[in-house]
Biopython code that builds the backbone (N, CA, C, O; Angstrom):
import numpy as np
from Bio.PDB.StructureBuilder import StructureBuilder

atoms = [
    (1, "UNK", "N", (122.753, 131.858, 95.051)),
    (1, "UNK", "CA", (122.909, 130.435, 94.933)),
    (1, "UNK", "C", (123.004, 129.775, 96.313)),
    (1, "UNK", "O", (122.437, 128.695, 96.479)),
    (2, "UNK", "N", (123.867, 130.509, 97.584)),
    (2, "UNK", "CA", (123.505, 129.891, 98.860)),
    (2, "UNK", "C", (122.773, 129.886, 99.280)),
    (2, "UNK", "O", (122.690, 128.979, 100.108)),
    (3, "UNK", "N", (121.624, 130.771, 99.170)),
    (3, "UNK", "CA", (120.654, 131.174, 99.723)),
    (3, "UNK", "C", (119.450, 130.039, 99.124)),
    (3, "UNK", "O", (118.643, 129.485, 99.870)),
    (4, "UNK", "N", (119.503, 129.869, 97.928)),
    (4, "UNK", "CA", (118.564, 128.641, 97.442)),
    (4, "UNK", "C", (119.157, 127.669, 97.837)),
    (4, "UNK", "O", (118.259, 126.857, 98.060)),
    (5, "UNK", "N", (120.742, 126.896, 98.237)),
    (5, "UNK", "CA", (120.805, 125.799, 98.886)),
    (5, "UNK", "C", (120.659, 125.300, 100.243)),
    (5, "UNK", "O", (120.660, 124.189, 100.774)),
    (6, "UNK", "N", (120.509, 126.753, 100.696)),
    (6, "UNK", "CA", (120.147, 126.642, 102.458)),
    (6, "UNK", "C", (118.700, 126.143, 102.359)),
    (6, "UNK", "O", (118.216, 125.099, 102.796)),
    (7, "UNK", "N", (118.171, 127.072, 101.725)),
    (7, "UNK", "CA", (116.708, 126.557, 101.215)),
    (7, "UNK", "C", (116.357, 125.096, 101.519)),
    (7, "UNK", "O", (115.761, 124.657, 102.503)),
    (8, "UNK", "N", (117.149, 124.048, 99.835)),
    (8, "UNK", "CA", (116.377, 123.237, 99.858)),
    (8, "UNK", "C", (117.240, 122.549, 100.798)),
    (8, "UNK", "O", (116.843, 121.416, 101.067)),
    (9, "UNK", "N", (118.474, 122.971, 101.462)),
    (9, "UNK", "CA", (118.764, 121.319, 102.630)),
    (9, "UNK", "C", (117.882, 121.869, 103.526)),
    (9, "UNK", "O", (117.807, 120.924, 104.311)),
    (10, "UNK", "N", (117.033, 122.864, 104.056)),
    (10, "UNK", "CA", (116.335, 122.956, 104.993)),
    (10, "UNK", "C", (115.027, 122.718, 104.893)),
    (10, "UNK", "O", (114.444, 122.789, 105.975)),
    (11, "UNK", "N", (114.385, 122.468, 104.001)),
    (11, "UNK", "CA", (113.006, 122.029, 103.382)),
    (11, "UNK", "C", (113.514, 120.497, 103.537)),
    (11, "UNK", "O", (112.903, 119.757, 104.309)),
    (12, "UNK", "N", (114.562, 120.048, 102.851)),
    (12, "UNK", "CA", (114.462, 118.637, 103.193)),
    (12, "UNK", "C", (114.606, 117.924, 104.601)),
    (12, "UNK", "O", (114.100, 116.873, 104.996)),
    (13, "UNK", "N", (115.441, 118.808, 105.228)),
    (13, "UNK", "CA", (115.320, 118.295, 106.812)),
    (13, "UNK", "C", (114.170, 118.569, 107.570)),
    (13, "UNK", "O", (114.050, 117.901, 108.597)),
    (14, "UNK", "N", (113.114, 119.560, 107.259)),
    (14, "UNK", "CA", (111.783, 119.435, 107.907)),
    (14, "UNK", "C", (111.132, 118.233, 107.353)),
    (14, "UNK", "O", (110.441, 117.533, 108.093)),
    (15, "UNK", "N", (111.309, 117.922, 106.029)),
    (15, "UNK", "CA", (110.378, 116.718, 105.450)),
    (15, "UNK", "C", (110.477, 115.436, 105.974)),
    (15, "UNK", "O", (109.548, 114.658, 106.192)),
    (16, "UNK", "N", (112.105, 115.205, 106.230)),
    (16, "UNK", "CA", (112.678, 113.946, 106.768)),
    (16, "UNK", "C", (112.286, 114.026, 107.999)),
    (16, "UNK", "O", (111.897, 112.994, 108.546)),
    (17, "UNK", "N", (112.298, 115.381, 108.783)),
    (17, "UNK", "CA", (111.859, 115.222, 110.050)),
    (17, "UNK", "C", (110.441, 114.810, 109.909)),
    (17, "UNK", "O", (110.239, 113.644, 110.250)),
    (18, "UNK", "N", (109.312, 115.537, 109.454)),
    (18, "UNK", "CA", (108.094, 115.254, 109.663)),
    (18, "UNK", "C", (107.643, 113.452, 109.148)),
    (18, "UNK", "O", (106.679, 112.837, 109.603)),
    (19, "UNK", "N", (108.484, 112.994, 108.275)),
    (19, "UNK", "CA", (108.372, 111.845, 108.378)),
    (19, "UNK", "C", (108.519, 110.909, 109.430)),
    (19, "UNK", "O", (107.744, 110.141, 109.998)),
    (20, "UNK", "N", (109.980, 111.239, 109.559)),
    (20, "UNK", "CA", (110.456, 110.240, 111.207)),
    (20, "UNK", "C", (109.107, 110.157, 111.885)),
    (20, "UNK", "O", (108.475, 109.163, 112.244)),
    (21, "UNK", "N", (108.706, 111.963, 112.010)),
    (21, "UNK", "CA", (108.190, 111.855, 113.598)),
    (21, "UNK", "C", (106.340, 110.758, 113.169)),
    (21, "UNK", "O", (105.812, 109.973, 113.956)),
    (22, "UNK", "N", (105.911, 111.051, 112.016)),
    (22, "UNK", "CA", (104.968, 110.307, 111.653)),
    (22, "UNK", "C", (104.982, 109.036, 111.700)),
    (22, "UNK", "O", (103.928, 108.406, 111.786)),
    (23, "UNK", "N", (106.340, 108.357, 111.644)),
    (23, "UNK", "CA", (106.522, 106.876, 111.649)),
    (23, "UNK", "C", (106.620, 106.460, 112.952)),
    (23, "UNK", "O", (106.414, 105.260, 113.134)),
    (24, "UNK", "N", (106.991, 107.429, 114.313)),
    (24, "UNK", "CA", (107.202, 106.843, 115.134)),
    (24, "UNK", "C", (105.962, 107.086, 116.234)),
    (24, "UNK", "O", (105.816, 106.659, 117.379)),
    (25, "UNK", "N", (105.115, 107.971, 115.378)),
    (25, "UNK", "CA", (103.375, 107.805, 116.245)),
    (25, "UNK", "C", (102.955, 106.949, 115.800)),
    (25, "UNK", "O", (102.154, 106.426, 116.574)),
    (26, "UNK", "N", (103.098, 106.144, 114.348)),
    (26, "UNK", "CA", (102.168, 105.219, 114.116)),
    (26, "UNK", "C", (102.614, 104.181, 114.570)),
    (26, "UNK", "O", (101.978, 103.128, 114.600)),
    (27, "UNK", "N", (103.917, 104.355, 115.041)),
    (27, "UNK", "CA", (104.197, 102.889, 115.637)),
    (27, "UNK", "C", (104.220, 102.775, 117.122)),
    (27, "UNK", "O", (104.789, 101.855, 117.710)),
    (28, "UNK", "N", (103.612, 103.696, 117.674)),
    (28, "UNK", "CA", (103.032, 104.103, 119.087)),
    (28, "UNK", "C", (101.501, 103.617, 118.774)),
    (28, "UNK", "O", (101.079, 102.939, 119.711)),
    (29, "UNK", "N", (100.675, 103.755, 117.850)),
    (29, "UNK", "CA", (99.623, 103.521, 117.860)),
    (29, "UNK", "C", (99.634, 102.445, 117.861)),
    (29, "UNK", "O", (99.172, 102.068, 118.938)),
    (30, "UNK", "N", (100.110, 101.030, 116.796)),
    (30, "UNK", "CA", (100.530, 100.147, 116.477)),
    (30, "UNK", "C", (100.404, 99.260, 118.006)),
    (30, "UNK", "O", (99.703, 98.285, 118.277)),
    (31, "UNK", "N", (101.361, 100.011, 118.835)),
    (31, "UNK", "CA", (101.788, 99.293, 120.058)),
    (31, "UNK", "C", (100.478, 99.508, 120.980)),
    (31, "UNK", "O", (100.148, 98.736, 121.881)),
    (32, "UNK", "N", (99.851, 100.573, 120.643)),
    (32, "UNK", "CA", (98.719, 100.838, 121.594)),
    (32, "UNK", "C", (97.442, 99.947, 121.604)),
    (32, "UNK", "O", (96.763, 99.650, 122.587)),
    (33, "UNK", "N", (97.183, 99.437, 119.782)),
    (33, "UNK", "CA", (96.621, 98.594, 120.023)),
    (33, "UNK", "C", (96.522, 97.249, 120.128)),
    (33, "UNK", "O", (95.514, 96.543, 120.160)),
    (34, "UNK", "N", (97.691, 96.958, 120.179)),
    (34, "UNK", "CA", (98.176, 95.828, 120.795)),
    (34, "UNK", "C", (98.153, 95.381, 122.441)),
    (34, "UNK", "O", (98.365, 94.286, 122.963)),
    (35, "UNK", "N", (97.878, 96.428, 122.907)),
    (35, "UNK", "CA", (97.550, 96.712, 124.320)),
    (35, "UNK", "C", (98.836, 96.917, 125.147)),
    (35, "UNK", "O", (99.205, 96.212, 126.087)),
    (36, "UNK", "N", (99.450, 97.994, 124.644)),
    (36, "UNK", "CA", (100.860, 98.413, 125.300)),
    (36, "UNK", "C", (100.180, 99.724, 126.448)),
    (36, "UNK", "O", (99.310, 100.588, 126.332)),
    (37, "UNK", "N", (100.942, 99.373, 127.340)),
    (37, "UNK", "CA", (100.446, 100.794, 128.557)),
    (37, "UNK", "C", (100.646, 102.372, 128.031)),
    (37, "UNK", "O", (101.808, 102.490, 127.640)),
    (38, "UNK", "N", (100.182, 103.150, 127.944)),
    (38, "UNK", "CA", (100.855, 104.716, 127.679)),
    (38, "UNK", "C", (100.972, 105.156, 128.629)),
    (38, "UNK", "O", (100.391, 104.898, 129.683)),
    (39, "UNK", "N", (102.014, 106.144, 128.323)),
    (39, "UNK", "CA", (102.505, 107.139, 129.562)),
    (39, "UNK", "C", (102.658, 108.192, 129.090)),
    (39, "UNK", "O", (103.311, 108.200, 128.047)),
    (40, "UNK", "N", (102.138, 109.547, 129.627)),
    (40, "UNK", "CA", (102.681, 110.712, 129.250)),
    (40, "UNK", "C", (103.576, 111.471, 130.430)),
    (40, "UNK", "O", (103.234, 111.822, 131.559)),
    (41, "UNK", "N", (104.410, 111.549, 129.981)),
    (41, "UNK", "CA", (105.751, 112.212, 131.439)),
    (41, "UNK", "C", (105.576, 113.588, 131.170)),
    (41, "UNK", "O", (106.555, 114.318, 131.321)),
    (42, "UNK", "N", (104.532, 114.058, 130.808)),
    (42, "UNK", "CA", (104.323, 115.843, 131.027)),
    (42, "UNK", "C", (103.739, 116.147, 132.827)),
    (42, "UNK", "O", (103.447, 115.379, 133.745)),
    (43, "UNK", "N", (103.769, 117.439, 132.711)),
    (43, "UNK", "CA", (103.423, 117.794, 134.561)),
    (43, "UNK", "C", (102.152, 117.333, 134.439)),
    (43, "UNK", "O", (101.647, 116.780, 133.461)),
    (44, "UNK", "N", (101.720, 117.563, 135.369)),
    (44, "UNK", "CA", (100.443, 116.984, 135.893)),
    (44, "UNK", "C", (99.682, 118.238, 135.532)),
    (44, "UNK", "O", (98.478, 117.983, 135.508)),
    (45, "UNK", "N", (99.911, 119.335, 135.281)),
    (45, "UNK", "CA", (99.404, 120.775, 134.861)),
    (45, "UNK", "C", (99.247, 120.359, 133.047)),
    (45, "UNK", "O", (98.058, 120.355, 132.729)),
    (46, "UNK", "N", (99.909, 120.127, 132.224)),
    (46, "UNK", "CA", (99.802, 119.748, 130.892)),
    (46, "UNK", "C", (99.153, 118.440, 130.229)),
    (46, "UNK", "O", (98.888, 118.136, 129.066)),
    (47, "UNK", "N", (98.991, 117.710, 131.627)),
    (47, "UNK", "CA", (98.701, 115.934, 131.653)),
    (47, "UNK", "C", (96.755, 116.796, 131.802)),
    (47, "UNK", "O", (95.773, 116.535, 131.107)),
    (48, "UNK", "N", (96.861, 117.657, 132.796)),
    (48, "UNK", "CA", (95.204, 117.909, 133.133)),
    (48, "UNK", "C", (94.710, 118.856, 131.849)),
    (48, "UNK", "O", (93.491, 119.001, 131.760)),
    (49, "UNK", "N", (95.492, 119.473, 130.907)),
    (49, "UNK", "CA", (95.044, 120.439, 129.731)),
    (49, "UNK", "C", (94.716, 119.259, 128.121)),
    (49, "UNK", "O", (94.403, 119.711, 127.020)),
    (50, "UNK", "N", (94.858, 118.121, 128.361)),
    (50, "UNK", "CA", (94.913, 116.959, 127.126)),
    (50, "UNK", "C", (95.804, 116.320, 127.445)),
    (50, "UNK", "O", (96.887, 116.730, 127.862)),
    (51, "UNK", "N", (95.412, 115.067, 127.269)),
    (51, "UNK", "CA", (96.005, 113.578, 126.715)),
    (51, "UNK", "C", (95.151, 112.610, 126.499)),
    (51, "UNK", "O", (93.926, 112.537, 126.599)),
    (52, "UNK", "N", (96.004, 111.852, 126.178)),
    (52, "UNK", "CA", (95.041, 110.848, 125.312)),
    (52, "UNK", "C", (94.300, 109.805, 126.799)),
    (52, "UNK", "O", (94.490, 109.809, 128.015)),
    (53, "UNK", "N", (93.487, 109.073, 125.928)),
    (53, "UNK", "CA", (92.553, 108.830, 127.322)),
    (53, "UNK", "C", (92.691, 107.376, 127.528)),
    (53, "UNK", "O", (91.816, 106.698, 128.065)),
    (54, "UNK", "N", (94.041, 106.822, 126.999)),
    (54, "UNK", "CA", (94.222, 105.755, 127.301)),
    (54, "UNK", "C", (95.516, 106.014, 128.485)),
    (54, "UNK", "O", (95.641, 105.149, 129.351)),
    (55, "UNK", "N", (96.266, 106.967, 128.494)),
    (55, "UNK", "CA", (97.543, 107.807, 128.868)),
    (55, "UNK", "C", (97.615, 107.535, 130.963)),
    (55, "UNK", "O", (96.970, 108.432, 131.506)),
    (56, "UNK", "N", (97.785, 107.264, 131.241)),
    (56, "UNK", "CA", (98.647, 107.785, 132.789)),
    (56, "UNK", "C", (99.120, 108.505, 133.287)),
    (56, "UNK", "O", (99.831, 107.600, 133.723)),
    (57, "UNK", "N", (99.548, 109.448, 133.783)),
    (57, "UNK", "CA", (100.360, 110.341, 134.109)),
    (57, "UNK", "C", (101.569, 110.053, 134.909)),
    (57, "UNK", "O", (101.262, 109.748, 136.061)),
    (58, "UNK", "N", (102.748, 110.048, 134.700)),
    (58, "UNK", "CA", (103.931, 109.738, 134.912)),
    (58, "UNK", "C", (105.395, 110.924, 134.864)),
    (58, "UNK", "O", (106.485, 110.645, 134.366)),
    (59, "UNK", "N", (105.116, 111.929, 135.362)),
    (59, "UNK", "CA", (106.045, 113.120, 134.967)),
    (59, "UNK", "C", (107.317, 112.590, 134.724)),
    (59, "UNK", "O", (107.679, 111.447, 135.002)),
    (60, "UNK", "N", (107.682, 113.076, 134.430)),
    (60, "UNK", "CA", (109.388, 113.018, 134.088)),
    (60, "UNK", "C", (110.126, 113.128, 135.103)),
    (60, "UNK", "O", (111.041, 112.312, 135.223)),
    (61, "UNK", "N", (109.949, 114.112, 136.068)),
    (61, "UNK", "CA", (110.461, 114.225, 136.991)),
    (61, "UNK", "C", (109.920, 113.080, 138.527)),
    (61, "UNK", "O", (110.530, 113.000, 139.593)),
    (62, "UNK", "N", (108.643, 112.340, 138.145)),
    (62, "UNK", "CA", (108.681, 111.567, 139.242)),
    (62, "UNK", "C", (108.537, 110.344, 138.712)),
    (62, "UNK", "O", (107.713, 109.519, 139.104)),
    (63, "UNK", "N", (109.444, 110.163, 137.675)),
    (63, "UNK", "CA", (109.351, 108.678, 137.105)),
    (63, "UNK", "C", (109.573, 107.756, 137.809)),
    (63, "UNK", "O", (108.752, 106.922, 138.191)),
    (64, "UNK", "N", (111.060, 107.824, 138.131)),
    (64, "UNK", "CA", (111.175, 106.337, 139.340)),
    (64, "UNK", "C", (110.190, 105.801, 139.962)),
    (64, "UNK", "O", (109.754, 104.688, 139.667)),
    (65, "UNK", "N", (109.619, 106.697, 141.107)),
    (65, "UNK", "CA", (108.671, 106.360, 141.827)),
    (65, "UNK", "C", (107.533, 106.010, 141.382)),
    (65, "UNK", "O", (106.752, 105.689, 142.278)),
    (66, "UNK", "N", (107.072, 105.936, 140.179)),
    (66, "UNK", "CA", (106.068, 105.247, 139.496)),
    (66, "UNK", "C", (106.097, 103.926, 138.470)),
    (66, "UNK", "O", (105.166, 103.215, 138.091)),
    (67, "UNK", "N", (107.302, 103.881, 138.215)),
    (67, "UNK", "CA", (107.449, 102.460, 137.252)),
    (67, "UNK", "C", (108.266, 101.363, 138.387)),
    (67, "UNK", "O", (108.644, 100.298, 137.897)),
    (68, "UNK", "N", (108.525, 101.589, 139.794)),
    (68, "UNK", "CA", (109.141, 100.619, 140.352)),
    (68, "UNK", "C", (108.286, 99.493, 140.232)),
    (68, "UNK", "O", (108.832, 98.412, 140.011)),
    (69, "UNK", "N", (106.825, 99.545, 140.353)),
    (69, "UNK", "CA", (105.680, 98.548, 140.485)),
    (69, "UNK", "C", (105.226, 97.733, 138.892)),
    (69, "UNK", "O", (104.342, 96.877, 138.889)),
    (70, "UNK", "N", (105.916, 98.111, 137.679)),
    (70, "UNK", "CA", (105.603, 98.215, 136.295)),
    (70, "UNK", "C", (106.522, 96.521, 136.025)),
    (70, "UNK", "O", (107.499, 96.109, 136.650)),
    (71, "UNK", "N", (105.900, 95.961, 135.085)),
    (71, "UNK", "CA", (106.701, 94.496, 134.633)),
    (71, "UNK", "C", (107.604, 95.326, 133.525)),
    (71, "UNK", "O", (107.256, 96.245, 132.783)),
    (72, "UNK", "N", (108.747, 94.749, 133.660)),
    (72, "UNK", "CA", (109.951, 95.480, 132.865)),
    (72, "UNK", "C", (109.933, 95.052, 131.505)),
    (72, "UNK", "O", (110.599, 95.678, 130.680)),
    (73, "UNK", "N", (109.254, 94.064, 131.168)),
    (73, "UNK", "CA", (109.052, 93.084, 130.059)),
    (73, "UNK", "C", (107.446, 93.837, 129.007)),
    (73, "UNK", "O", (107.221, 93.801, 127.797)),
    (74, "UNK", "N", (106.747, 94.358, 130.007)),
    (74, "UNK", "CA", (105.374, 95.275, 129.584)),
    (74, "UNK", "C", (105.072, 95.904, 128.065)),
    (74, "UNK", "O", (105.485, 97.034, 128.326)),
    (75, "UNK", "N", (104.829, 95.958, 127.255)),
    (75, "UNK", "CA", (105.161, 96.714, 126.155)),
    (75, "UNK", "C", (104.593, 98.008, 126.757)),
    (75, "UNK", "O", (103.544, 97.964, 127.399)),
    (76, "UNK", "N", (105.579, 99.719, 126.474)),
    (76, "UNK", "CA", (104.830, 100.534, 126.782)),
    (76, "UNK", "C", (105.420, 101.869, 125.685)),
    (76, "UNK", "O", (106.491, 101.932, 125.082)),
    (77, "UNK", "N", (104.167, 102.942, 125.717)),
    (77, "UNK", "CA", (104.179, 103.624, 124.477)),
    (77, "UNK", "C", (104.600, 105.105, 125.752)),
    (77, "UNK", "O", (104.047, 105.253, 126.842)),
    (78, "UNK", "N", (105.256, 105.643, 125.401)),
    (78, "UNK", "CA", (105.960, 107.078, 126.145)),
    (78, "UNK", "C", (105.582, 108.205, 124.978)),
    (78, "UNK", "O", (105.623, 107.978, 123.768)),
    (79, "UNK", "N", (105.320, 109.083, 125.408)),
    (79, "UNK", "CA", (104.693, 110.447, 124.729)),
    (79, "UNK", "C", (104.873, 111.610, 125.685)),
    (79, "UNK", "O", (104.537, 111.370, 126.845)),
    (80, "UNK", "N", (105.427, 113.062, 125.373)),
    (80, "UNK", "CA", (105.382, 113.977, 126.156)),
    (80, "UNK", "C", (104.821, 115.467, 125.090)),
    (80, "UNK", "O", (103.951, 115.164, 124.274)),
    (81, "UNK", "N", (105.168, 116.625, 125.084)),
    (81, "UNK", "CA", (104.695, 117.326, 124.381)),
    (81, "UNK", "C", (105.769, 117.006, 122.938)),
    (81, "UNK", "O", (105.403, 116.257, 122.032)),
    (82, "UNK", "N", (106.788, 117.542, 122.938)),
    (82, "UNK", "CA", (107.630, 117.111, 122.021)),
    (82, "UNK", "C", (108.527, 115.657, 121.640)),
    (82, "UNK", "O", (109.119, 115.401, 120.592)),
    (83, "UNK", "N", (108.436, 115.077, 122.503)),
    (83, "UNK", "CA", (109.178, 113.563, 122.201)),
    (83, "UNK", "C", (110.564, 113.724, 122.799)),
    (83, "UNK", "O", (111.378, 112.805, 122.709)),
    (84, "UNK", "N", (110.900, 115.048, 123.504)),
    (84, "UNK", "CA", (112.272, 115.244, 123.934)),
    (84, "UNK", "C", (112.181, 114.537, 125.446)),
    (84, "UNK", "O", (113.069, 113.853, 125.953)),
    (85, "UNK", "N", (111.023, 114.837, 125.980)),
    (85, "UNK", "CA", (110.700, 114.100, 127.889)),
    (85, "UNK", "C", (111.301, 112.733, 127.759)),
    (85, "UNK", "O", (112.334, 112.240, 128.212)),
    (86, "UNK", "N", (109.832, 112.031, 126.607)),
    (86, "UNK", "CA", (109.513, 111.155, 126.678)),
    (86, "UNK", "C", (111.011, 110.017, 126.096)),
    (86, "UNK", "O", (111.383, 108.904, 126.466)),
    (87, "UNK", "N", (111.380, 110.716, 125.346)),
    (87, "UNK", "CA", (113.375, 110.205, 124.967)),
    (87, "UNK", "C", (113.787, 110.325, 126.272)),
    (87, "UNK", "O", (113.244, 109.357, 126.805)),
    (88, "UNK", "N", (114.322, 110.826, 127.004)),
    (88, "UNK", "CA", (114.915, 111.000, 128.299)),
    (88, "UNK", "C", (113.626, 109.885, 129.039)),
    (88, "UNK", "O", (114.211, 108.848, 129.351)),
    (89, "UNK", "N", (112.760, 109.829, 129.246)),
    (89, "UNK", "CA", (112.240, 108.242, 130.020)),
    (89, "UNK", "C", (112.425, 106.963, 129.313)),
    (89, "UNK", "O", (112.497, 105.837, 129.806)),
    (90, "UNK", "N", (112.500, 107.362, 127.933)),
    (90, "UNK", "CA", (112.667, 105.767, 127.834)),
    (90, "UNK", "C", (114.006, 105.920, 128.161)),
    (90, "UNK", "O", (114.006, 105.376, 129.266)),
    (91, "UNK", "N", (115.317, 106.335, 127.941)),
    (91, "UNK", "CA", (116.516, 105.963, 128.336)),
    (91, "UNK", "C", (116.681, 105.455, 129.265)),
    (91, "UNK", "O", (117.319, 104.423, 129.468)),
    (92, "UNK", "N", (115.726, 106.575, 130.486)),
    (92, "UNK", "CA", (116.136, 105.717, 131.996)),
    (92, "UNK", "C", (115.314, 104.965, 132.343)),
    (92, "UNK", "O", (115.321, 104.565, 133.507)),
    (93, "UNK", "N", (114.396, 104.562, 131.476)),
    (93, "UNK", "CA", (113.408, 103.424, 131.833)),
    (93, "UNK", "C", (114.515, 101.708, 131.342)),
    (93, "UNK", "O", (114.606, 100.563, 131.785)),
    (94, "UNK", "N", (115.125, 102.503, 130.234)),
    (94, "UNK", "CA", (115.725, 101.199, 129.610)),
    (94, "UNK", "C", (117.322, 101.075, 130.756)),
    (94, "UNK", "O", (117.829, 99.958, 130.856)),
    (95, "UNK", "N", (117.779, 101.913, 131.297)),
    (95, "UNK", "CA", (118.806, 101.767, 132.142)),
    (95, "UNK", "C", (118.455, 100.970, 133.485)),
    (95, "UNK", "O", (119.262, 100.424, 134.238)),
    (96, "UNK", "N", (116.932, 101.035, 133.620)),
    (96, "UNK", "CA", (116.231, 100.120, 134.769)),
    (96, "UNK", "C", (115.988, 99.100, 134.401)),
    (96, "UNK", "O", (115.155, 98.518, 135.096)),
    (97, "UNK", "N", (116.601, 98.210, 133.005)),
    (97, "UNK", "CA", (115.940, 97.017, 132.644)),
    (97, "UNK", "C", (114.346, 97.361, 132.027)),
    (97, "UNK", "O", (113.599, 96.567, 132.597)),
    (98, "UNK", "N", (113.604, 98.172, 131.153)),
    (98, "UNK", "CA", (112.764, 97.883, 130.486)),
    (98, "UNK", "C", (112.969, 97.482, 129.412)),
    (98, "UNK", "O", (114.164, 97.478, 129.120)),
    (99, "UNK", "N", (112.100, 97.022, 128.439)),
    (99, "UNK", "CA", (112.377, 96.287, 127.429)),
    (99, "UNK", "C", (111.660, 96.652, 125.919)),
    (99, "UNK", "O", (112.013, 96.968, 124.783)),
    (100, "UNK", "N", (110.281, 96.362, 126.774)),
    (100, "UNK", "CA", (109.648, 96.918, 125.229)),
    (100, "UNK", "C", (108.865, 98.507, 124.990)),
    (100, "UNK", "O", (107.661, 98.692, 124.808)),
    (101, "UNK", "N", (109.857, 99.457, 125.051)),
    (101, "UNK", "CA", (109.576, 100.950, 125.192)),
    (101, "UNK", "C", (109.348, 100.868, 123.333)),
    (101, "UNK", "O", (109.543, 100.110, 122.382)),
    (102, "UNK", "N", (108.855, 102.098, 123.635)),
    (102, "UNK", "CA", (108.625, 103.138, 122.482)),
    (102, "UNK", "C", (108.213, 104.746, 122.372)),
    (102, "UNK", "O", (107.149, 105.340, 122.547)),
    (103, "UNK", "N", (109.439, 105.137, 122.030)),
    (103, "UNK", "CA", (109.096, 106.690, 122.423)),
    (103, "UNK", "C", (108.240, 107.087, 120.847)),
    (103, "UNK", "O", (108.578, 106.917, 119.676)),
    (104, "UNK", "N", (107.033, 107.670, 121.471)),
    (104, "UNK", "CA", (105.869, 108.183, 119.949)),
    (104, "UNK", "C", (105.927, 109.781, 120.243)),
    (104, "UNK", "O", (105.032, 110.505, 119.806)),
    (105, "UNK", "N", (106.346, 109.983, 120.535)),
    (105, "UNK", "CA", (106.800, 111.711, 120.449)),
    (105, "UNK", "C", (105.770, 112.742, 121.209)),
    (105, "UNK", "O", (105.286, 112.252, 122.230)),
    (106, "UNK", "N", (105.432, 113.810, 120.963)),
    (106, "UNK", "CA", (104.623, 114.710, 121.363)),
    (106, "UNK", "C", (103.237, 114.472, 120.936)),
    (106, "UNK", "O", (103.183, 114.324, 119.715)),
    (107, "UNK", "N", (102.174, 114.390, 121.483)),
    (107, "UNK", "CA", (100.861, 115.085, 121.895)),
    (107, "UNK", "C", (100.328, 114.945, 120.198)),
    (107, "UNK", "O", (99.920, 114.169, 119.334)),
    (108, "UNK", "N", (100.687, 116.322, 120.506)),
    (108, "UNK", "CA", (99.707, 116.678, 119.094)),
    (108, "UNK", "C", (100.240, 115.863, 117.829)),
    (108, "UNK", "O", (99.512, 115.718, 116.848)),
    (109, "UNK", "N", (101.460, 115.364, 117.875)),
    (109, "UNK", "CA", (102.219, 114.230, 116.782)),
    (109, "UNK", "C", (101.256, 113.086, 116.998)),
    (109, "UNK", "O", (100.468, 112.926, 116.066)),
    (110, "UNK", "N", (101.174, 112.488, 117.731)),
    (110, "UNK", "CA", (100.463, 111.487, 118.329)),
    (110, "UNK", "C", (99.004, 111.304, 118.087)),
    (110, "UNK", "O", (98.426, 110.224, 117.960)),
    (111, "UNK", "N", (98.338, 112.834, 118.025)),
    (111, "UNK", "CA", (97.107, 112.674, 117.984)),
    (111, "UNK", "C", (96.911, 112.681, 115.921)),
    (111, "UNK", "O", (96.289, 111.732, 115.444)),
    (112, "UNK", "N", (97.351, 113.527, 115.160)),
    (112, "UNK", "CA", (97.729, 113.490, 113.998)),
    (112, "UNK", "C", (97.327, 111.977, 113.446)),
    (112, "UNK", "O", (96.426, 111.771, 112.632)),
    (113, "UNK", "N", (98.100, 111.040, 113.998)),
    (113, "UNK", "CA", (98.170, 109.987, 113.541)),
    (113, "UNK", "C", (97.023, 108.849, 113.938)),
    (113, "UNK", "O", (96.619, 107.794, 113.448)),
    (114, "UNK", "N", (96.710, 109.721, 115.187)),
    (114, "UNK", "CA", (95.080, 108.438, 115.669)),
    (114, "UNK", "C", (94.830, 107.805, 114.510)),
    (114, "UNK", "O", (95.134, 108.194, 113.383)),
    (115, "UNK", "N", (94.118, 106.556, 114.895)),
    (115, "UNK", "CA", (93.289, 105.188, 113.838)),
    (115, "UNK", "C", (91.880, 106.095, 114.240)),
    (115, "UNK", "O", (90.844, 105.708, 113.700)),
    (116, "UNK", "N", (91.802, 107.111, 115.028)),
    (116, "UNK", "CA", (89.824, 106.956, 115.475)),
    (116, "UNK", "C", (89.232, 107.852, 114.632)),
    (116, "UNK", "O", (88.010, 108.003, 114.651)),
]
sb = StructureBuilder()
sb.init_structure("model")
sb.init_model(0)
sb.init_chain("A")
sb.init_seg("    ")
for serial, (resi, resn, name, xyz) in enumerate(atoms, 1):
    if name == "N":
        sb.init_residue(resn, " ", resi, " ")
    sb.init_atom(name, np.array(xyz, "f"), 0.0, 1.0, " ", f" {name:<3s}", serial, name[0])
structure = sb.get_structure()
């Protein structure tokens, strides 16, 4: 009997997860075509293996130095492989005064959901 309730709370937390993460690429897309900037904060080694070809390259690790020049007001769509980078930039993007972020998660989440 535990063993079938581990079950289904764990079937339901992949489902709820795979939802979230579906709602929050389409609302990366949403923003994309609205003409929001993308950024992918993967290395420049994972940025050169795929991304999307509207995307920038912006690592995670050399963020500052690339959004000092960015309007803080900008709408912009953040994506990394898993959505864990790209959470950690919008935070410190939003601790710099940005405004209209949106973290759309990982890559291949992202691509899933394309309009093309």
């Amino acid at each position: 009997m535990k063993v079938m309730f581990r079950y289904i709370v764990l079937s339901l937390l992949f489902v709820l997860g795979a939802a979230h993460a579906s709602e929050r690429a389409k609302q990366g897309w949403q923003m994309i075509e609205q003409g929001a900037m993308v950024i992918d904060v993967r290395t420049p080694e994972e940025f050169n293996a795929g991304h999307l070809d509207q995307a920038v390259n912006y690592p995670l690790s050399e963020l500052d130095k690339h959004i000092a020049a960015l309007d803080k007001s900008q709408p912009i769509v953040l994506y990394c492989r898993s959505g864990n980078r790209s959470g950690q930039a919008l935070a410190y993007m939003e601790s710099k005064g940005f405004t209209a972020l949106h973290n759309a998660g990982g890559l291949n989440e992202i691509n899933i959901e394309s309009p093309q």
